[in-house]
C-alpha positions as CSV (number, residue, x, y, z in Angstrom):
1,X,-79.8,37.1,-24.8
2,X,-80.8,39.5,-23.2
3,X,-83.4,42.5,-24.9
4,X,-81.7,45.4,-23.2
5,X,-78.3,44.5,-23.4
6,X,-79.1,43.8,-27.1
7,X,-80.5,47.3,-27.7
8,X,-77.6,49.0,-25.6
9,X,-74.7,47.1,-27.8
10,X,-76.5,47.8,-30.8
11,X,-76.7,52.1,-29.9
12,X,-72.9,51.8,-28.8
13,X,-72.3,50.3,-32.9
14,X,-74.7,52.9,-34.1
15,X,-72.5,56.1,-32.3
16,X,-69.3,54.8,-32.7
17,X,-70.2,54.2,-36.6
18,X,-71.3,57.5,-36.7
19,X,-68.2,59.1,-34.7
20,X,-65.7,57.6,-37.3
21,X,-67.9,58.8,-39.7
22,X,-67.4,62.5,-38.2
23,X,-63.9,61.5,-38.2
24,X,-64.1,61.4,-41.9
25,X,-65.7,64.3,-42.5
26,X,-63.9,66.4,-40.7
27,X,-60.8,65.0,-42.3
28,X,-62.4,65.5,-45.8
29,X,-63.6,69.2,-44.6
30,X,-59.9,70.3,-43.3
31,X,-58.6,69.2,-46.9
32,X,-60.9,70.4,-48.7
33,X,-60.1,74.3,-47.4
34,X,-56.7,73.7,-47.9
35,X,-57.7,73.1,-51.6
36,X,-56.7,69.7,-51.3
37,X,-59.7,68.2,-53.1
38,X,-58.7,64.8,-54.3
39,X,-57.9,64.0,-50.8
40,X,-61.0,66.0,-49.6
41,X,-63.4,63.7,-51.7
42,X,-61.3,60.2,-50.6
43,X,-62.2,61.4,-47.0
44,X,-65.8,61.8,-47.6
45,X,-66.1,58.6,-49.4
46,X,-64.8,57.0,-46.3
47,X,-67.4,58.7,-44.5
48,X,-70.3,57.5,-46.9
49,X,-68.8,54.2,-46.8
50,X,-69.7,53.9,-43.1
51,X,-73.2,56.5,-43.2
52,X,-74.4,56.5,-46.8
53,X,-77.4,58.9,-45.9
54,X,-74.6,61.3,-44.0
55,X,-76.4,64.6,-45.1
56,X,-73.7,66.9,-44.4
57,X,-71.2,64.9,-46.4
58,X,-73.2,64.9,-50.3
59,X,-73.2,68.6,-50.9
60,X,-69.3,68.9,-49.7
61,X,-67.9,66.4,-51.9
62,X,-70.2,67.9,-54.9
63,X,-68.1,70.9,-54.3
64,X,-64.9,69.1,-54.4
65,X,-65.5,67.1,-57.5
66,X,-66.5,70.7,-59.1
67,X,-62.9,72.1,-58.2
């Protein structure tokens, strides 16, 4: 198999892991304004599922759980 083509299929998992992972978020992130926070945290988890060292996702579903 080819090294390049390898890499390039490897980077096109990579981004579209982390775009459904953004997905997630952003789902968890619109319920969580609207108070929704059981939802908001069953987004996020989705989204860790995927990126478990997903930064932005750890201190918003703290919040939620606190609510």
């Amino acid at each position: 198999m080819d090294t390049d083509s390898t890499k390039n299929t490897h980077l096109e998992n990579v981004n579209k892991e982390n775009l459904q992972a953004r997905l997630w978020f952003d789902k968890g992130c619109e319920e969580s304004d609207k108070e929704n926070f059981v939802e908001a945290i069953a987004y996020y988890d989705k989204a860790l599922q995927i990126k478990l060292d997903y930064d932005e996702v750890w201190p918003r579903r703290g919040y939620a759980l606190h609510k």
